[in-house]
TISESE-444547 format. One record per residue: residue in one letter; x, y, z of N, C-alpha, C in turn. Coordinates in steps of 0.02 Angstrom, whole numbers, plus 50000, padded with zeros to 5 digits. Last residue first. Layout:
! TISESE-444547
AXYZXYZXYZ...
//
This chain:
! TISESE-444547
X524885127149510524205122749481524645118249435X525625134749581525575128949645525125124349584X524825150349561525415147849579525315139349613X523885154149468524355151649452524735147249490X523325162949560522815158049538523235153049509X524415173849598524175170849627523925163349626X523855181349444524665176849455524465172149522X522835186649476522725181149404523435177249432X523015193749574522545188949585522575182949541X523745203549498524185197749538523915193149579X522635208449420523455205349410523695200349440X521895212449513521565210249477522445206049443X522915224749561522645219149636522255213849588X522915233549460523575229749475523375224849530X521425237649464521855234749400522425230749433X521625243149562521125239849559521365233349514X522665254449536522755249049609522275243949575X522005262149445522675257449433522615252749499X520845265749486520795261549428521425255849419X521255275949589520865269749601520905264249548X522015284249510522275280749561521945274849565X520805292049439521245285749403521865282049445X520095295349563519745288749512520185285049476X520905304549586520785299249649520525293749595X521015314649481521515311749521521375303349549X519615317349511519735313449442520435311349463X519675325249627519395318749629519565313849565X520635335149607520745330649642520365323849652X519335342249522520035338749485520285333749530X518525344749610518335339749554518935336849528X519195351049719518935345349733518835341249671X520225361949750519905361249673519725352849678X520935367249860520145365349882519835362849795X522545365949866521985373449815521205372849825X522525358449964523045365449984522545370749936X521735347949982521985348350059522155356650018X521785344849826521335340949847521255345649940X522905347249780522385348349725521765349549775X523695339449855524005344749829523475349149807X523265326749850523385330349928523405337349904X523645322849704522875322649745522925327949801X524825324249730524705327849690524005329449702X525275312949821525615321949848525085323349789X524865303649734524395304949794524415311849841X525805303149622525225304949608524575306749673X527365311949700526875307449687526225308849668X528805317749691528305318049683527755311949646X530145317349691529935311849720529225312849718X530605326749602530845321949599530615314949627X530255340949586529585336949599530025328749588X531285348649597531075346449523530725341449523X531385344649750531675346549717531525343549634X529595344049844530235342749828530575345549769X528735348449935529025353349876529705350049855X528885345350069528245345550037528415344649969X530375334550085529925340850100529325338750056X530985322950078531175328650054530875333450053X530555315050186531275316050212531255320450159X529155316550216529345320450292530365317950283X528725313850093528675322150145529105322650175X528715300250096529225306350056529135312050083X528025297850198528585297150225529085297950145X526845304050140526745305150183527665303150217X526405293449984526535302650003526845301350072X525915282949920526515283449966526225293849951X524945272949859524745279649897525255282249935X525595262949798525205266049763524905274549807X526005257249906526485258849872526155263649816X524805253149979525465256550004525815259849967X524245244849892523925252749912524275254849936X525025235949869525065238349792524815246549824X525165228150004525695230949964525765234149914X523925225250005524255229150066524715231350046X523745214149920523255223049933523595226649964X524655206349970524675208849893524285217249912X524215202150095524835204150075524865208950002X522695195850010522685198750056523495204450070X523355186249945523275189749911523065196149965X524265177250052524465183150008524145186849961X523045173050134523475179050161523785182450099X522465166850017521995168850044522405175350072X523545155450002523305160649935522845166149966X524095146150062524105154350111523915159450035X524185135449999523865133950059523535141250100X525025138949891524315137449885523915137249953X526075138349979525915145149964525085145049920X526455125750031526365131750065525915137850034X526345114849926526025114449975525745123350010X527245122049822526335115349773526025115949844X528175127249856527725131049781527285126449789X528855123049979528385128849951528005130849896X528945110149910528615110149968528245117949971X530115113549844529415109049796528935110449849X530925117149927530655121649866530025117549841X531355107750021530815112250033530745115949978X530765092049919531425096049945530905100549981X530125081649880530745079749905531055084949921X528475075149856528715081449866529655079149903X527655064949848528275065449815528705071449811X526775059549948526795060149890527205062049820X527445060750054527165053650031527045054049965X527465073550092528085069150072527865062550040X526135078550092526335079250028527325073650015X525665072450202525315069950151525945071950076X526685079150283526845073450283526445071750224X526135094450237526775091150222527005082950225X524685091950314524785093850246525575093050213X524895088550435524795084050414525055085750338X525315102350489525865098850475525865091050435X524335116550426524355108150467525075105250444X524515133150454524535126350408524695120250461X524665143750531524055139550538524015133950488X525665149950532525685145050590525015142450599X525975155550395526295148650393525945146450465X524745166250426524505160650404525025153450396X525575173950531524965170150541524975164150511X526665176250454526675172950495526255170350504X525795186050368526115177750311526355175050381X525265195750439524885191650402525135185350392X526655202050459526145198750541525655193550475X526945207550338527215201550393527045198650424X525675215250313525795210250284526355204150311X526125225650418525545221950425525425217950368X527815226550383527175228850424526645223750454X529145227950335528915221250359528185224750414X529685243250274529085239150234528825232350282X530605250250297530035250450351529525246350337X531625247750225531645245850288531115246550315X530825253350086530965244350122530965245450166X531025266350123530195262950119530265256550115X532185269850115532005269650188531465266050184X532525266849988532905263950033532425263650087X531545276049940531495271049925531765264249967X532285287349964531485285949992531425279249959X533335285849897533555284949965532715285849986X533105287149747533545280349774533315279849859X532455299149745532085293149746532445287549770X533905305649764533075308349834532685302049822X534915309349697534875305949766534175301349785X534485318449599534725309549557534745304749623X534165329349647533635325149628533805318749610X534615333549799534825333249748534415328549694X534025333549942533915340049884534165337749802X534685323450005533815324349990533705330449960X535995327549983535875319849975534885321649979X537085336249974536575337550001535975330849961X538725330550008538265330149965537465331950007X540215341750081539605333350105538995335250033X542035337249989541245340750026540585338850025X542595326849953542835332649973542335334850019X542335309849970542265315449928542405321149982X543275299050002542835299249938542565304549923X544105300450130544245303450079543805300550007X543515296250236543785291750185543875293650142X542955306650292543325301950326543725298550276X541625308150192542465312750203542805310150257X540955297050202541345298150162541955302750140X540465300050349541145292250351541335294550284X540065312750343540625311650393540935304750372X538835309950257539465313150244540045312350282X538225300150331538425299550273538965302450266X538035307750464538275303150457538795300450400X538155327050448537765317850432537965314450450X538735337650480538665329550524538195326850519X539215340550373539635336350402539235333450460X537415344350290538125344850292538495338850326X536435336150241536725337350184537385342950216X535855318750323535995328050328536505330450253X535515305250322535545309450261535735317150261X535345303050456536115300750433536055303650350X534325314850488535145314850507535625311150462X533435306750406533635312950401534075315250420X533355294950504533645294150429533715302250398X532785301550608533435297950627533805297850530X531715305450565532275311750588532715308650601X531045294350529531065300050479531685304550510X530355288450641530945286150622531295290250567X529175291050722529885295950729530335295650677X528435279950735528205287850690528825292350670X528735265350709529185269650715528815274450691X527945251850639527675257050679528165263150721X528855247250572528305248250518528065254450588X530305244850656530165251050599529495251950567X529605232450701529595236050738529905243550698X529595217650622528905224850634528905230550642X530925215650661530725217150618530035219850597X530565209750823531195216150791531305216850718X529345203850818529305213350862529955214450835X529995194450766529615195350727529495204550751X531135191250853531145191750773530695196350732X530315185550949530815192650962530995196350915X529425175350901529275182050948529545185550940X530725167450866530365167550844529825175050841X531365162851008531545166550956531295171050895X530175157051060530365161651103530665166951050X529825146450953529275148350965529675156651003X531365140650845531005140550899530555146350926X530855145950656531435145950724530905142050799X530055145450551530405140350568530765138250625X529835157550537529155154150547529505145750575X530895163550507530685167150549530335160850577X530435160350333531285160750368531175158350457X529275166550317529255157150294530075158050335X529435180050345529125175350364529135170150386X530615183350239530695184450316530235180950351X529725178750127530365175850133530605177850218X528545189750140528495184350153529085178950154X529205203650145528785200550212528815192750204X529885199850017530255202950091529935200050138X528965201949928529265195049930529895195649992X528515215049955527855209049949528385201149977X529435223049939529145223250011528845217049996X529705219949784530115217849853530045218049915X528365225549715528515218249749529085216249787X528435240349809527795234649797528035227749814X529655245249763529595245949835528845240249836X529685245549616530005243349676529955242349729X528485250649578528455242749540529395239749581X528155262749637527725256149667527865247349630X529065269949585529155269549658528715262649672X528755269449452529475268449482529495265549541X527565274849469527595270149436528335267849464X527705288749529527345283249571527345277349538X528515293949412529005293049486528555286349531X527465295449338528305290649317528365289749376X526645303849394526515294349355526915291649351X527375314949397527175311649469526925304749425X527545319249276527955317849314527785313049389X525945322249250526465316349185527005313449253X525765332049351525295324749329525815317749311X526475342549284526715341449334526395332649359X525835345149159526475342549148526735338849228X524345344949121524545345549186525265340649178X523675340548999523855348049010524265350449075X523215330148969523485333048901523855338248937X522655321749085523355319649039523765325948999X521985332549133522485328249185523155326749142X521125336849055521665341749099522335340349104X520375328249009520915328448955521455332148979X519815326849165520305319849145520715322349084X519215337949153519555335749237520025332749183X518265336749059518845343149049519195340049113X517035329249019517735324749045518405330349015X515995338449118516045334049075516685330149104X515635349849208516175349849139516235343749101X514485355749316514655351149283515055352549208X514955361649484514845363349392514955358249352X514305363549644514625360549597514455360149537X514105377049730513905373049699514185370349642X515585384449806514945383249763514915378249747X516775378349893516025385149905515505386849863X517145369249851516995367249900516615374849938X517515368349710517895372549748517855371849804X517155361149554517045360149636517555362749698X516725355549396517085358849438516775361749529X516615337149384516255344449412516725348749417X516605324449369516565325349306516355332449307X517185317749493517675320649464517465324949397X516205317549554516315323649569516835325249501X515715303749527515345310749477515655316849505X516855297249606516705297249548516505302349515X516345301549730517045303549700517045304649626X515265295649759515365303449756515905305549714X515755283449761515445284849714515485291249695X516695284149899517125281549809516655282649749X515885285449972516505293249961516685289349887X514975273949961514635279549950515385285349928X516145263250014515705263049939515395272349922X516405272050134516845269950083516555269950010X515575274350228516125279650233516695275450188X514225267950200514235275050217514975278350206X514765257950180514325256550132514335266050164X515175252250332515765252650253515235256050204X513895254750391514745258250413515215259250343X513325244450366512945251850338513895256950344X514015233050373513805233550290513695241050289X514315232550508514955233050472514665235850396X512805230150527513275235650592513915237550520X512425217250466512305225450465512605231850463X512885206550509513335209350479513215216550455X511745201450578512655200050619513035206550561X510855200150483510725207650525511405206850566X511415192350383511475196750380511175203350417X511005180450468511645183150476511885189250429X509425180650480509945181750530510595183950509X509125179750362509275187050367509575187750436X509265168450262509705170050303509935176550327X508105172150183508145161850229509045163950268X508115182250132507365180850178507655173250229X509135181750054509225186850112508745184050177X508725171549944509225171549996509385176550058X507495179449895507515174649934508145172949989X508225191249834507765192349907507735186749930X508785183149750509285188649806508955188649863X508245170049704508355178049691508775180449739X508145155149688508815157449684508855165749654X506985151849704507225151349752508145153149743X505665164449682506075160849643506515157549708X504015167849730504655170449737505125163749726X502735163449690502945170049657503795170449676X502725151049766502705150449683502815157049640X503815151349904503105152349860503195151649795X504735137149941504435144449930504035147249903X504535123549990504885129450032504955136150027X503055116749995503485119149947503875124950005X502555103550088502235110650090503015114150041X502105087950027502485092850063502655099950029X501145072050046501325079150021501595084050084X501425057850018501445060950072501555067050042X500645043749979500935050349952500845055450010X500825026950001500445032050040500755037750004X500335011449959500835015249939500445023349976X500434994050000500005000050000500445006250000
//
């Protein structure tokens, strides 16, 4: 005897079970958990990055009402703002060095570090962190860069008779990017370090024995097919951290060649935003600034997502 047991459909016949609303309706618990964080970001990020957007297509002084120009901001930018051109090179320079050698720094100091005993280990890690959070550290490297005798610099090279008289080493323009550059490694093991530690001390150790069995024979084979597939999540994570850094550097070129540097040598596309944006109040332009900033980071984090996807397949 055969019985049909009917059962009550889990959604209505007007609402689909793979819409949006449905999925919100069958798990609005955890999106009211996540509210708090959605209206917060969604107010003081998504929303300034949209604004941004149509501002850039305005003229916008920040005492009148905003003018709409079209796309005069952007032919400005390229065709007409010589000072623009210069700051692209230099932030291009600056971010395709200081980017991936901070990137493959944190994490080789890491996977290095990640190996020692647990006490050692600790001490390593606070004594290489420990320049990312230095506010000060600018006047110490400003001294040993002083451009008379008691630099540092200068004092051991006229000591040693290499040169006569001290080089003004952050004024001189062929100096100034080499040595912001210098200092922006040393300070580079930040918050992408702490990250790639994390994640080597959350890999299973099963995951290596599975892979010796399998044929893994050295630690190089071990990092490329086990480790770093395993921490795709931290480094791409690492990656962001390292392209917006390097992509938004202003702030510790300031503070070793000044606002105003010499023949804008270290000038950046984000000094230029700041510039446009904090000193003349010309908001629309500074915003078209900000969009094609945005575009490149976006673009370059879409890159090394694709490389990433690569690694270990």
């Amino acid at each position: 005897m055969s019985s049909v047991i009917s059962r009550k459909p889990l959604t209505s016949p007007e609402l689909k079970p793979d819409s949006l609303w449905a999925r919100i309706k069958e798990n609005k618990t955890s999106y009211l958990f996540i509210a708090p964080f959605a209206i917060l970001f969604s107010v003081f990020t998504v929303f300034p990055v949209l604004l941004s957007i149509v501002l850039s297509f305005t003229y916008f002084n920040m005492l009148e009402f905003p003018t709409w120009v079209g796309w005069n901001n952007y032919i400005r930018l390229f065709l007409a703002d010589d000072v623009f051109l210069i700051a692209v090179k230099n932030t291009l320079l600056f971010a395709v060095i200081t980017g991936p050698v901070s990137y493959f720094m944190c994490f080789i100091f890491a996977w290095f570090i990640n190996e020692l005993q647990p006490k050692l280990r600790a001490f390593l890690t606070l004594l290489f962190y420990a320049p990312s959070i230095s506010g000060n550290v600018y006047v110490i490297w400003k001294l040993i860069f002083s451009a008379d005798t008691y630099g540092y610099i200068n004092a051991q090279l006229i000591n040693l008779g290499i040169i006569d008289s001290p080089i003004a080493w952050l004024i001189t323009p062929k100096y100034m990017m080499p040595i912001v550059i210098l200092v922006t490694l040393w300070m580079s093991l930040g918050t992408s370090f702490l990250v790639f530690i994390a994640g080597l001390q959350g890999i299973s150790r099963t995951l290596y024995e599975a892979g010796a069995i399998d044929g893994i024979r050295n630690r190089w084979q071990e990092l490329w097919f086990l480790t770093i597939p395993a921490m795709k999540d931290y480094m791409m994570f690492g990656a962001i951290m390292s392209i917006t850094g390097s992509f938004q550097a202003a702030g510790q070129l300031q503070a070793l060649t000044g606002p105003t540097p010499t023949d804008y040598a270290t000038w950046t596309v984000m000094q230029h935003l700041l510039d446009y944006g904090n000193v003349r109040y010309e908001m629309g332009y500074a915003s078209a600034i900000a969009v094609v900033l945005f575009l490149v980071m976006v673009g370059s984090q879409k890159l090394v997502q694709r490389l990433l996807n690569k690694v270990g397949a």
